[in-house]
N, C-alpha and C positions, 0 to 999 in steps of 0.2 A: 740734353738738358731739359729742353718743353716736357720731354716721356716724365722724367725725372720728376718734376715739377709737377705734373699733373698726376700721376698716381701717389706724390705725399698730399696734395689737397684731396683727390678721392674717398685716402685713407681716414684722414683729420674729417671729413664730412660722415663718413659711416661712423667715427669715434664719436662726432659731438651729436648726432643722433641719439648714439647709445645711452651716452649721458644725459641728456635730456628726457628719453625715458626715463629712464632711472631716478632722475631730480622729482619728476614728473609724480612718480609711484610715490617716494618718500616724502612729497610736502615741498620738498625744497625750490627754490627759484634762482635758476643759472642761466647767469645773462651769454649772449654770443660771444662780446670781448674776453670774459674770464676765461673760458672751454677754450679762445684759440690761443692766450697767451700761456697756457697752463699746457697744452699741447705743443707748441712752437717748443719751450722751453726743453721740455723732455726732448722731440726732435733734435734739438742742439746739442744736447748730451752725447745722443747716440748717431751722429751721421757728417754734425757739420765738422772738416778737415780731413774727414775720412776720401781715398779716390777710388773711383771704378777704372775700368780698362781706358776710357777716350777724356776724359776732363776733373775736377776737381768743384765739388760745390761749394759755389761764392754766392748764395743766394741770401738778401739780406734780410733779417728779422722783418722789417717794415712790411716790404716786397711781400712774401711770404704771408705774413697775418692779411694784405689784402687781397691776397690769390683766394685765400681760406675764408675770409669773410664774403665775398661775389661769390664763389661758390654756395656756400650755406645759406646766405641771401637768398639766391635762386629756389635750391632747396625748399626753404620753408617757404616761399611765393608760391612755391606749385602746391605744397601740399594745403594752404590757406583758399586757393581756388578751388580745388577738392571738396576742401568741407561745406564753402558756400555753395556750392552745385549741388552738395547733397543737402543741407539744407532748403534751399528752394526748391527740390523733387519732393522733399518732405512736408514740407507746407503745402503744395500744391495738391498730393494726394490728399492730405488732411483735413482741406476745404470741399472738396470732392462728397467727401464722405457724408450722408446723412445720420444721423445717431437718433433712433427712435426709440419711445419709452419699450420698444420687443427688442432693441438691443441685447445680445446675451453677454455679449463682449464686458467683463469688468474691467471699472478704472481699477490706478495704479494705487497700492496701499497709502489712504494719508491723504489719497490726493479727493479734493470735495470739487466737483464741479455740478453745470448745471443737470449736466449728459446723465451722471450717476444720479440725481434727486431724481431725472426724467423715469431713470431704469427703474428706481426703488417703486417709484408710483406705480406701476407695470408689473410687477412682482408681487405690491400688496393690494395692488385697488387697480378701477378702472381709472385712463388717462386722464388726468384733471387738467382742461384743454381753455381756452376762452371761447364760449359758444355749450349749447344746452346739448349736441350729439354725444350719446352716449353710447357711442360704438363697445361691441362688448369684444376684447380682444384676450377672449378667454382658452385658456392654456388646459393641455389633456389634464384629465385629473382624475385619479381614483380615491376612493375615502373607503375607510376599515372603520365598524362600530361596532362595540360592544359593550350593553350593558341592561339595561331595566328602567321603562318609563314610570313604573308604578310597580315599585318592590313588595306592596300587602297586595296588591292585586293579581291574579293569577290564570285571570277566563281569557274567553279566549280572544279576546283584544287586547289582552296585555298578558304578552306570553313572560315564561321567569328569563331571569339572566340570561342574557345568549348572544348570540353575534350576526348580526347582519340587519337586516331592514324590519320594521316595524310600524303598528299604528300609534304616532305620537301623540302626546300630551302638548298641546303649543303653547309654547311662552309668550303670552299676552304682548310682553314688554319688549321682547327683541322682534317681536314680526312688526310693530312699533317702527321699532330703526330700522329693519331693514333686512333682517334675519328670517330663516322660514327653514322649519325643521324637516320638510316633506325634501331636502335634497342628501340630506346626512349620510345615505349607504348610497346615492349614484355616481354613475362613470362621464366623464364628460370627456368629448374626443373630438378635437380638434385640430383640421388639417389646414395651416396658416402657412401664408405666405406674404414676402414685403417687398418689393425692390424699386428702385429708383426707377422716375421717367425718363422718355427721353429730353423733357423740358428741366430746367433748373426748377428746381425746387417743388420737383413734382413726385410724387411719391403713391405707387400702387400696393394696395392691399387687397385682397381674400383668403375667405374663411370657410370652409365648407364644415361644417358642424355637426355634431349630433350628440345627443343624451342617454344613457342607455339606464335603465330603471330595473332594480329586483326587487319583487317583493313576494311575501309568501299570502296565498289566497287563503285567510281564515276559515274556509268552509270546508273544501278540501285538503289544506297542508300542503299543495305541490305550488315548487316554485317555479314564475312566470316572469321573464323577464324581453320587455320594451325596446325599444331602439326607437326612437325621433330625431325628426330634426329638432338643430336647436340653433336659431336664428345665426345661418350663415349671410355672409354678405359681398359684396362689391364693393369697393373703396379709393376712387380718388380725391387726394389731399394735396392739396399745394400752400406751400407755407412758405411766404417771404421773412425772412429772415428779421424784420424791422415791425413790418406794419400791418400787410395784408393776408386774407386767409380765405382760401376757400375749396369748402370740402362736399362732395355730393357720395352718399352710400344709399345702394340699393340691396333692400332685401326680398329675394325670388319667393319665399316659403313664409317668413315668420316674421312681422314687421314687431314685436314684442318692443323694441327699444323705443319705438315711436311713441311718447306719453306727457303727460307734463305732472309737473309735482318731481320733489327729491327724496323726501320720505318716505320711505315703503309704503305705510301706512297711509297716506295722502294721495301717492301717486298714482296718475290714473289713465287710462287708455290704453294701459300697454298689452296686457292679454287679450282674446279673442271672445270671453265672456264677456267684454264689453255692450258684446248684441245678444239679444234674449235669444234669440236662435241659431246661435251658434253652433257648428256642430265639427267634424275633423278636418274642414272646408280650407286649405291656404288660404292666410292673410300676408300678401303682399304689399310692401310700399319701399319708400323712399324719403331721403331727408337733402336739402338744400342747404348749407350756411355760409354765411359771410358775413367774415369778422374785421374788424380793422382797429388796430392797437387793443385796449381794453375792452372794445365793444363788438358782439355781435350778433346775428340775426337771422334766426332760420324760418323753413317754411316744411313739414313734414306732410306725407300724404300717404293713406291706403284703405285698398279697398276687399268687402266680403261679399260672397255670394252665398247668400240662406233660403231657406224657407220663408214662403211667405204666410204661411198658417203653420199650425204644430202638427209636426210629423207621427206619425203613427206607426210603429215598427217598419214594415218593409212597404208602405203605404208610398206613392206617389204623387208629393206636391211640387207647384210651379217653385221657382225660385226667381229671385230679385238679388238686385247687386247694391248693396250699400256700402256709407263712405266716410270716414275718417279723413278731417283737415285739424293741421297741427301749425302753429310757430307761437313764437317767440323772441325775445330781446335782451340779453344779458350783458352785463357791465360785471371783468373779474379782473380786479384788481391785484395780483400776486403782493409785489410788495409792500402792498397797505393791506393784504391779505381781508380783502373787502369783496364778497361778490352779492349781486344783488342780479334778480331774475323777474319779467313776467311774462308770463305764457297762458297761451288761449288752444282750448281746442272744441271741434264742432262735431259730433258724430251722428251721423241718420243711422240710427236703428232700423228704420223698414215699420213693416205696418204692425197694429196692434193687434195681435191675433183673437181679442175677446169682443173686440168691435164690431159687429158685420157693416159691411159697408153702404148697406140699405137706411140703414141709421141718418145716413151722412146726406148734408147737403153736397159735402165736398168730398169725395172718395179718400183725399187725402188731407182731410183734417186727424183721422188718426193716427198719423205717421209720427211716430217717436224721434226728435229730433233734440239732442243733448246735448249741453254744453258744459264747458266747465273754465273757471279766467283762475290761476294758482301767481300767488307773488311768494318770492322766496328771498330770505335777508341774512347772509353770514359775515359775520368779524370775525378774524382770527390772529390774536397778536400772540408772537411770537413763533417758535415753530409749528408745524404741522399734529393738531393735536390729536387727530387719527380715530376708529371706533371703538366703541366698546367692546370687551373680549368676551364670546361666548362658545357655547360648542357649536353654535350653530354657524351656517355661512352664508352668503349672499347666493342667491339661487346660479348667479353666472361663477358662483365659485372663489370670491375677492373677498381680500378684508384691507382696509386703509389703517398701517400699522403706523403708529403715532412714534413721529420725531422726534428723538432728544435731546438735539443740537442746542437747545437753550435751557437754561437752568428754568426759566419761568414762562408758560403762555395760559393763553385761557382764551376761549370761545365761544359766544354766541350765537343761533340762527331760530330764527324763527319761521313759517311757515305757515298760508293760509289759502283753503282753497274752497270754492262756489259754486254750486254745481245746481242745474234748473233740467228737468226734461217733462214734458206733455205726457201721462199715462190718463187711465180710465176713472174718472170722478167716481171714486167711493160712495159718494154721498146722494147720487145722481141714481144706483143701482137699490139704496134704500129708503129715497124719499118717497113717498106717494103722491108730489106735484114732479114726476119725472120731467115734464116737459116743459117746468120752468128752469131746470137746473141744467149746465155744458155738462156734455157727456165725457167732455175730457177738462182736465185741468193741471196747472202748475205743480209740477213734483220737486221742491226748493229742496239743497241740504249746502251742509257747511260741515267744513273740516280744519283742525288748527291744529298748532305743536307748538313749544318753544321748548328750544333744548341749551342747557348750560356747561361749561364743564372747565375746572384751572386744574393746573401741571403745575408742579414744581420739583423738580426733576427727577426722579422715578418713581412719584405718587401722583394718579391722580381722582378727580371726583366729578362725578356727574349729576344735572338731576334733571328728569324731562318731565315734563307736562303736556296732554295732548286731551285734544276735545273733538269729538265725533257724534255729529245727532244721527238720531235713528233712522233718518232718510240718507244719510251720508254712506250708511252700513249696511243699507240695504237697494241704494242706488242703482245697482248694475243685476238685481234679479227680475227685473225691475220691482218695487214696492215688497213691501213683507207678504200680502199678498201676489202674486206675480200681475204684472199691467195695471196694478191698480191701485190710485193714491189710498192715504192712511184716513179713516174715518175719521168725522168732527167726535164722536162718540167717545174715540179711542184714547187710553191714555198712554201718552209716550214718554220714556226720557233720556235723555242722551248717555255718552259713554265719556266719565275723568279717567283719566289715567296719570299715577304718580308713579316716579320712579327715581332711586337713590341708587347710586354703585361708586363702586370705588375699586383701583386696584393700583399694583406695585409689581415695579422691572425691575430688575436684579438679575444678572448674566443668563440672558437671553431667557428670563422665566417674567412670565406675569402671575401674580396671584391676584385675584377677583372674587368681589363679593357684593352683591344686589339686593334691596328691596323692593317691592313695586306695591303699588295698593290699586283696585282699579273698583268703579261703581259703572259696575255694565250698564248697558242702552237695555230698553225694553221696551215691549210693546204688551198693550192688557186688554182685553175684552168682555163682557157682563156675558155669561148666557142668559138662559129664558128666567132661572130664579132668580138672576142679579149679582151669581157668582161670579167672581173673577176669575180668570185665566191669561197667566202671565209668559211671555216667551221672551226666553233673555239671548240678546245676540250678540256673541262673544267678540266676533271677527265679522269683517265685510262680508256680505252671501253675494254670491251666483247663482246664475240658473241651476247650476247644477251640486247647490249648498244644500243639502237636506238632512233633520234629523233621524241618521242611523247610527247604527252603534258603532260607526268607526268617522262618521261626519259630525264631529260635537260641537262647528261652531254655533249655532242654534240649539236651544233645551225649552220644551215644554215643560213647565211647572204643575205640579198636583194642583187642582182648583183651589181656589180660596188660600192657596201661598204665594210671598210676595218674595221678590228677589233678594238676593242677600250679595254683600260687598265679596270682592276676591281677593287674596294678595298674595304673596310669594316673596319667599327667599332663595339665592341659590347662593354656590359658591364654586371658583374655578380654580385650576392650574393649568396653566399653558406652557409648552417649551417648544422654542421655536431652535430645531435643528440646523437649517438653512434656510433661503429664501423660499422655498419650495416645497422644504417636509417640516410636518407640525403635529405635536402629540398635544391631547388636553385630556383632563380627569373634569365633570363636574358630579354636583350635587344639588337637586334642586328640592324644594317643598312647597308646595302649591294646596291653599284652604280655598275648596269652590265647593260651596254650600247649596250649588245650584243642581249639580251636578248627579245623572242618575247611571245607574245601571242598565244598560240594554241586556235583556236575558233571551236565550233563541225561544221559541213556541215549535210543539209539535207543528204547524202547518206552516213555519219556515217564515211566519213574523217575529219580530220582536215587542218585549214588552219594557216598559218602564218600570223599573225599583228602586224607590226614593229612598232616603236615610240611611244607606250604607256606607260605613265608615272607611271602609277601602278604597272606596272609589270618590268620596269627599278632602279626605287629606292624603294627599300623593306626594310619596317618596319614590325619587327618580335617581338612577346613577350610570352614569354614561362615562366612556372612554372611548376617545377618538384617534383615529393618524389618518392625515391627510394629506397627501402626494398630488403636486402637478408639475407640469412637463410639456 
């Protein structure tokens, strides 16, 4: 009878199972009680009165629905503990896990969390973190060009239609933001790695880096192609989940990221022509920070070893070790999408090589020591309103692709920065009371931006304004002359730069279209008749900014001509295939009235040819794909 009894509840538990799936799959909800009376009942049909070989079943309905109810009870107790167990393996693993903006891993379709904004930042831009380290966690990447930076021009700095690398034409207005055409045909190659500490909330990164450069040499035609490092690094991060933060990255080779300022155009210390004698020497350093909730605070450091006079081809001078101090103080606000920044930095250039030091009471009163204090101020309501679209790209390879999560945002930031360093008293070198006047003196400049821009959902418009004096642009060569401040004599005057764009997203396509107007900086001087001679300078110089026919951020003018305003049109198309591949078409036109021909000479100089109209009004057409990985 027990046997009996036990293998019909056995059965009636594999049935109501079955059922229950079944329910389960079509929507339906079937309670325990219905499945055993609905089963009992059919059992009655076929079994009860019926006898076997030893007894006759008298088992009673009641009886019977409560054998099969404990039964299935049990049943589904066991399988209910199951699920909780796997559940709390599942959440345990899941806390475990750290999700960082190099996550490759996609969320699930639909689903919006923080992990995936983190991933998007990562894909289009550098990590936007609380704190000024701007670690570049830049992904391999190769780029394909083809097109013409000056389609009427044809010598030999501006070859026809073709593909691969070239001397370009720079767009005033995107190296402005942040853009800079000299990376458009290179390979960046990047061996990255990320994995968890042994500490909670500790997280190891490195980067071993490098840049690889083709370009074709104008004089001979044969191609020559680079390989650099390109600022790898060391990286620990720890990040409390709530409040605290603190990050130290070391870099062995290329402290480039150490700088302050946000805008391209403003920002400053990051390269090695920082120092006037700079030369392929490593610049190492290091960055400190610590953050706590919205606020926090770094301290950055590195240092070079140069010459201490100017070197003379394979000439042998002493060298001295100079030094770069960096921090700062930043408050970033995400969801009042409010960040607000100031930062200071100090850098010893080393001694002034036009000085002798016989001059000197103090041997080291002509040591070049610079500084610079930048305050920086963004609002940004509503989504993430991202860059503007051009062919060009951020020299680490990123562009901050604008969020369209809200029908409407808009964005402010403004940006200002001050910059003082000690060079050689111009004035001290022409007056004939030399020995009442310092042989050195204050080299003051100033640099500013304010940049605007509303969305309203997939149109948007920009307009930037930005102000640069001529000691701002010529800061880091040191002086227009090199070491030495701008004469009382001299007439100077700073660089406006206006800029209008606009563009529109429609299934993963931007189309864009720019104006810019700019009244370059210049610097003038009288000769012996009282003529003028005027040098207009396009772009910030370095030591190593000179005018050749393929370095045009500086242009001597014909004597007795005055500078003329520049402005430009372009227009784009972008299609962004996935995260990672991107094609664009532009078009640009560029009126620079300033602007000469450099023609080769039998003995292998160049000359200046004003007034040619090929090389005054430029038409440019470029086509890009850009892959990284």
């Amino acid at each position: 009878m027990k046997k009996i009894i036990f293998l019909i509840s056995l059965i009636l538990v594999f049935s109501l199972s079955a059922q229950e799936a079944q329910g389960e799959e079509s929507g339906s909800e079937v309670s325990a009680d219905e499945s055993v009376e609905n089963y009992y009942e059919k059992y009655l049909q076929e079994t009860v009165g019926t006898k076997d070989d030893d007894d006759t079943v008298t088992v009673s309905k009641e009886e019977l629905a409560k054998l099969v109810r404990e039964a299935v009870a049990e049943e589904m107790a066991k399988k209910e503990a199951e699920k909780e167990a796997e559940k709390k393996e599942a959440g345990a693993k899941e806390g475990d896990e750290t999700v960082t903006a190099q996550a490759e891993a996609k969320p699930e379709e639909g689903e919006k969390t923080e992990d995936a904004a983190a991933e998007k930042k990562e894909v289009y831009g550098t990590e936007d973190t609380n704190g000024l380290i701007q670690t570049s966690y830049t992904k391999s990447s190769i780029a394909f060009i083809m097109g013409d930076d000056n389609l009427r021009d044809n010598s030999q700095y501006s070859p026809k239609w073709d593909i691969g690398s070239r001397y370009e034409y720079e767009d005033f207005a995107d190296r402005v933001y942040g853009y800079s055409n000299n990376v458009k045909s290179s390979t960046k190659l990047s061996l990255f790695h990320e994995e968890k500490g042994f500490l909670p909330y500790l997280t190891a990164r490195m980067s071993l880096s490098f840049a690889m450069y083709n370009a074709v040499d104008a004089m001979s035609d044969k191609l020559t192609t680079s390989l650099k490092e390109d600022r790898s690094f060391l990286e620990i991060d720890f990040r409390h989940p709530t409040t605290h933060r603190f990050n130290i990255t070391l870099y062995p080779y290329n402290a480039d990221n150490i700088a302050i300022g946000t805008l391209r155009g403003l920002r400053w210390g990051g390269n090695a022509s920082v120092w006037p004698q700079s030369d392929s020497s490593p610049v190492p350093g290091f960055q400190v920070l610590y953050g706590y909730s919205d606020f926090s605070v770094y301290f950055g450091f590195k240092a070079h070893a140069q010459s201490k006079t100017d070197k003379l081809s394979t000439e042998i001078v002493p060298k001295e070790t100079v030094y770069g101090f960096f921090g700062g103080l930043t408050y970033n606000n995400k969801p009042l999408g409010l960040k607000a920044s100031l930062q200071g930095a100090f850098i010893d250039k080393g001694d002034n090589v036009n000085i002798s030091d016989v001059l000197l009471a103090n041997p080291k009163d002509d040591t070049i020591k610079s500084y610079g204090i930048d305050a920086y101020l963004e609002y940004n309501n509503g989504s993430r309103f991202g860059d503007p679209i051009g062919i060009n790209s951020y020299s680490d390879g990123t562009w901050i692709r604008p969020d369209y999560t809200t029908d409407f945002s808009w964005r402010i930031r403004g940006e200002y920065l001050f910059q003082n360093e000690r060079l050689q008293n111009a004035d001290y070198l022409s007056s004939a009371k030399n020995e009442s006047m310092p042989i050195t003196e204050d080299y003051f400049a100033h640099g500013a931006a304010i940049d605007l821009g509303f969305r309203w959902k997939g149109l948007r418009a920009m307009f930037l304004y930005s102000y640069r004096d001529l000691s701002f642009m010529t800061f880091d060569a040191p002086g227009v002359n090199p070491w030495t401040t701008i004469p009382s004599e001299a007439e100077q005057t700073p660089e406006h730069l206006f800029t209008v764009s606009a563009d529109y997203f429609v299934w993963n396509f931007w189309f864009g279209a720019s104006f810019g107007y700019k009244i370059p900086a210049t610097y003038t001087v009288k000769d012996e008749n009282g003529r003028k001679n005027t040098m207009v300078i396009r772009e910030r110089l370095s030591t190593d900014a000179v005018s050749t026919a393929f370095d045009r951020t500086r242009e001597m003018l014909p004597t007795g001509r005055a500078a003329l305003d520049i402005f430009f049109v372009k227009a784009d198309i972008k299609y962004q295939f996935s995260d990672s591949f991107t094609a664009m078409l532009e078009y640009s036109f560029t009126r620079d009235h300033n602007r000469q021909r450099m023609v080769a000479q039998e003995d292998g100089t160049y000359k200046s040819e004003a007034d040619v109209i090929e090389v005054m009004d430029v038409h440019g057409l470029m086509f890009l794909v850009e892959g990284r990985f």
